[in-house]
C-alpha positions as CSV (number, residue, x, y, z in Angstrom):
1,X,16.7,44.0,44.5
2,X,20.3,42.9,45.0
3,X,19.8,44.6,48.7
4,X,16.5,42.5,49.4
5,X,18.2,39.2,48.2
6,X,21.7,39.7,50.2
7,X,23.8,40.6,47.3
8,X,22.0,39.0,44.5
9,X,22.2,35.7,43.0
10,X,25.2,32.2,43.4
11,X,26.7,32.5,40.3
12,X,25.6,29.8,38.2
13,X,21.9,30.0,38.8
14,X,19.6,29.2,36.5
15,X,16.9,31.8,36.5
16,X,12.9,31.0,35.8
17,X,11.1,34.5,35.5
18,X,7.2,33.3,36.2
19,X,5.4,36.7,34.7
20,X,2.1,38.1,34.5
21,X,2.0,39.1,30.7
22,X,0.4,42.7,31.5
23,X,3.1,43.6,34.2
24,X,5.8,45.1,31.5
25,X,8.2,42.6,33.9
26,X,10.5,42.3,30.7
27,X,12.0,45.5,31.9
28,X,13.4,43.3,34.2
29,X,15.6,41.8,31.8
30,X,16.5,44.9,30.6
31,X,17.9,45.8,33.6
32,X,20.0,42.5,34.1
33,X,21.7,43.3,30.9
34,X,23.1,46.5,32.4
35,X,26.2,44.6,34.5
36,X,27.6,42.5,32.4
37,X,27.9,41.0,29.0
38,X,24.6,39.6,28.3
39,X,23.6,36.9,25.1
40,X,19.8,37.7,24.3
41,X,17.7,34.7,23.2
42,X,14.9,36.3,21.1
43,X,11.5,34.4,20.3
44,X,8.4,36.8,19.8
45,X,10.1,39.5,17.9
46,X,12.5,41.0,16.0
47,X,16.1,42.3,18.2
48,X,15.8,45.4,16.4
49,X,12.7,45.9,18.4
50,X,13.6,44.8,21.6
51,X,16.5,46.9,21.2
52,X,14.1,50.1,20.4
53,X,12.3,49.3,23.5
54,X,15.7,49.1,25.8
55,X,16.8,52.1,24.6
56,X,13.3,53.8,25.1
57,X,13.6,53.3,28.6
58,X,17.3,54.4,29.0
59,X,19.1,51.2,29.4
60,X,22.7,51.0,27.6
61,X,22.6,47.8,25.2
62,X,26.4,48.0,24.8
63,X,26.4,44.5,26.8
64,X,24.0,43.1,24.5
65,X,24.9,40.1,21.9
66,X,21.3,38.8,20.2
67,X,20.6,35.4,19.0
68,X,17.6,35.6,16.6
69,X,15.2,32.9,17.5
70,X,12.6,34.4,16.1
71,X,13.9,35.3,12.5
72,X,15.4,32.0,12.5
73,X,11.4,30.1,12.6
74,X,9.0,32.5,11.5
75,X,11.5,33.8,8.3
76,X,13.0,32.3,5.2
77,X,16.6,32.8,3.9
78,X,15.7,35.6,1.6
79,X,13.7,37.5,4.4
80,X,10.1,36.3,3.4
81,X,8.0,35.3,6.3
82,X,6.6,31.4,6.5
83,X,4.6,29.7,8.6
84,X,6.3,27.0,10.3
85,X,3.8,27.1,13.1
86,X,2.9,23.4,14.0
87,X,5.4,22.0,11.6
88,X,6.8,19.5,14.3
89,X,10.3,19.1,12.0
90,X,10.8,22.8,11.8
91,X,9.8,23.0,15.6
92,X,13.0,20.0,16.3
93,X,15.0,21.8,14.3
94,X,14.9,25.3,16.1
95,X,15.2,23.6,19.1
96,X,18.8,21.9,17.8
97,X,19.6,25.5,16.5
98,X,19.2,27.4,20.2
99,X,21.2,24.3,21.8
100,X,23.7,24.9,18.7
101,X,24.0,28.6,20.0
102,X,24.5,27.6,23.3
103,X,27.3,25.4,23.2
104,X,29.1,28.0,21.2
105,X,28.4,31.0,23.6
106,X,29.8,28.0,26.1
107,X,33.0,27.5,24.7
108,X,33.7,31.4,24.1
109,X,32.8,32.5,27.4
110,X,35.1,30.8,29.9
111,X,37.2,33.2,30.5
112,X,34.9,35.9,31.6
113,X,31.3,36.1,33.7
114,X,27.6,36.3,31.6
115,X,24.1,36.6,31.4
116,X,21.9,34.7,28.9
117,X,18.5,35.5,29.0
118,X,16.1,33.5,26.8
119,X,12.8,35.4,25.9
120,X,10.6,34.0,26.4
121,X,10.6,30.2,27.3
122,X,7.2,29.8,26.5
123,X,8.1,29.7,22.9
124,X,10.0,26.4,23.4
125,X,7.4,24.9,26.0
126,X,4.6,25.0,23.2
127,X,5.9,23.8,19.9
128,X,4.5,20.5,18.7
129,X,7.9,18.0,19.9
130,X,8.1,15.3,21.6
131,X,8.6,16.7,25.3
132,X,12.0,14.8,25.6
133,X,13.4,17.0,23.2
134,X,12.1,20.1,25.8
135,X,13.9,18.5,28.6
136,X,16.7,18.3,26.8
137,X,17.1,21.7,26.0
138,X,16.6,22.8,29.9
139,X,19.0,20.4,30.0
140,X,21.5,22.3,28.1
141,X,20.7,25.5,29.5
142,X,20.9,24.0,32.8
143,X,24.7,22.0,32.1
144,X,26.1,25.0,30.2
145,X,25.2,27.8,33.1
146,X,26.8,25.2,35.3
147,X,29.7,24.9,33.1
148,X,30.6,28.7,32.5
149,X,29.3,29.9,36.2
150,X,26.9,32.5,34.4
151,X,23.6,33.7,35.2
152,X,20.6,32.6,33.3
153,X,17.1,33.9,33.2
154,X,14.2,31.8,31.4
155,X,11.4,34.2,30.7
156,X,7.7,32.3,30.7
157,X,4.3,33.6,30.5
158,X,1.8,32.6,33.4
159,X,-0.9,31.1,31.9
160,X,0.4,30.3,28.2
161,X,2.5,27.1,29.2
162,X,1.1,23.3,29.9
163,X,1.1,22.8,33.5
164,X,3.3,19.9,33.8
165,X,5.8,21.6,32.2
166,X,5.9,24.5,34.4
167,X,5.6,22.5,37.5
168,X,9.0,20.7,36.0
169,X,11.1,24.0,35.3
170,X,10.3,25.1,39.2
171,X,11.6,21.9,40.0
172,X,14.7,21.9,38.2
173,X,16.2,25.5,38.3
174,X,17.7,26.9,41.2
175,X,16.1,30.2,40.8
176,X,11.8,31.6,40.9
177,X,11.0,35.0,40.3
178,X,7.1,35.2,40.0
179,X,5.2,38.8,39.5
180,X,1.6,39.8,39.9
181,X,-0.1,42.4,38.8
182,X,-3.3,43.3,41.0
183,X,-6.0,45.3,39.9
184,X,-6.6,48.1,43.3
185,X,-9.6,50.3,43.5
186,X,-7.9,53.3,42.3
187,X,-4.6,51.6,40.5
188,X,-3.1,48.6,39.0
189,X,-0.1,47.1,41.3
190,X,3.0,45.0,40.3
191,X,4.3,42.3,43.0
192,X,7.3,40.0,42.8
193,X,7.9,37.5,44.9
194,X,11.1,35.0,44.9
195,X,10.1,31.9,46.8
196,X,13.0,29.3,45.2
197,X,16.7,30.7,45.5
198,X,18.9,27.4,46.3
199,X,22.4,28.0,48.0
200,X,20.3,30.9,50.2
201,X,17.4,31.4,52.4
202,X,14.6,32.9,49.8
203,X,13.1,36.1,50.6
204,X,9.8,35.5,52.4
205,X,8.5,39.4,51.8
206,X,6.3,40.2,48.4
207,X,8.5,43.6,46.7
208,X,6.1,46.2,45.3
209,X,7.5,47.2,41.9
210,X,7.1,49.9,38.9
211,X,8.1,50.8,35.9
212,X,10.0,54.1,35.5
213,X,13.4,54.8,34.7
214,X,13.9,51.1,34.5
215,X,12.3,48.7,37.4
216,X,12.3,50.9,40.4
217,X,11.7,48.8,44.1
218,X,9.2,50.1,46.8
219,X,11.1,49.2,49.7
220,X,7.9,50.4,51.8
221,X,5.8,47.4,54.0
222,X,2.1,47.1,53.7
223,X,1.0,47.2,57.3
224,X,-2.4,45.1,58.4
């Protein structure tokens, strides 16, 4: 991938990962995690079983730091799961707790270069706040990967976020990676395409993908 884009990414590029929920592209993440020190933003499950699954498929998580979104909503102090779901205080207040997280990672990590990775995005796109208080978390994200020149990848969910605020986030990062996954007659396909990188001239080809031993990249053309 870092052959197809030039190198890879500026440094300081905010990341929005546009995936099909059936194309397993979380691996990606995975893989970004392998070349540097990486802060994991965790929404729909536990670490503990994200970490099971990066292991699984042979990454080393020795570069991983996780913050525990999810534990922090959906759990109580003493371990017992509650259902804050809709409750539009609790749903400010997590928000204030990520941005909390961030400014700390920010002020320990200027010395050195980073990933954060925030998975998945949707989570914060959909709970019940006023949609100021969403912008002003990209906001955040966007400032501090500015601040600390790291890399940061917003994971979202095609189909699961409202439109407007998808159409904003492609606006505002520097950064699109969008996959596909296409139904053949005889097999299921996974495409990626990166249509937004600012600071370079995007890559105008579609990049087969699969997952393997990590995200391995068919380098082959499909000729008309």
């Amino acid at each position: 991938l870092d052959r197809n884009l030039g190198g890879g990414l500026p440094s300081g590029s905010l990341s929005y990962f546009s995936a099909d929920p059936r194309s397993m592209s979380e691996v990606f993440l995975y893989q970004f995690t392998q070349s540097r020190r990486t802060f994991y933003f965790t929404t729909g499950r536990k670490p503990k079983y994200v970490l099971n699954d990066i292991i699984n498929l042979g990454f080393d998580p020795g570069n991983i730091i996780f913050v525990d979104i999810y534990s922090e909503y959906y759990f109580s102090s003493c371990g017992e799961m509650v259902d804050n779901v809709g409750n539009e205080y609790m749903d400010s207040k997590i928000i204030e707790f990520t941005e909390y997280n961030l400014h700390n990672i920010a002020n320990d990590s200027t010395d050195e270069t980073i990933n954060i990775i925030i998975d998945s995005f949707s989570f914060f796109m959909n709970l019940h706040v006023h949609p100021g208080l969403i912008r002003q978390l990209t906001n955040v994200i966007y400032e501090v990967t500015k601040e600390i020149q790291c890399l940061t990848y917003l994971y979202g969910h095609k189909g699961s976020n409202p439109e407007k605020m998808d159409n904003e986030n492609f606006a505002s990062v520097d950064v699109i990676f969008d996959s596909s996954l296409e139904k053949g007659p005889d097999k299921m396909v996974s495409k990626l395409a990166i249509p937004k990188i600012r600071g370079m001239v995007p890559d105008a080809d579609i990049i087969k993908f699969k997952i393997g031993e990590g995200v391995q990249i068919d380098t082959s053309r499909d000729i008309a």
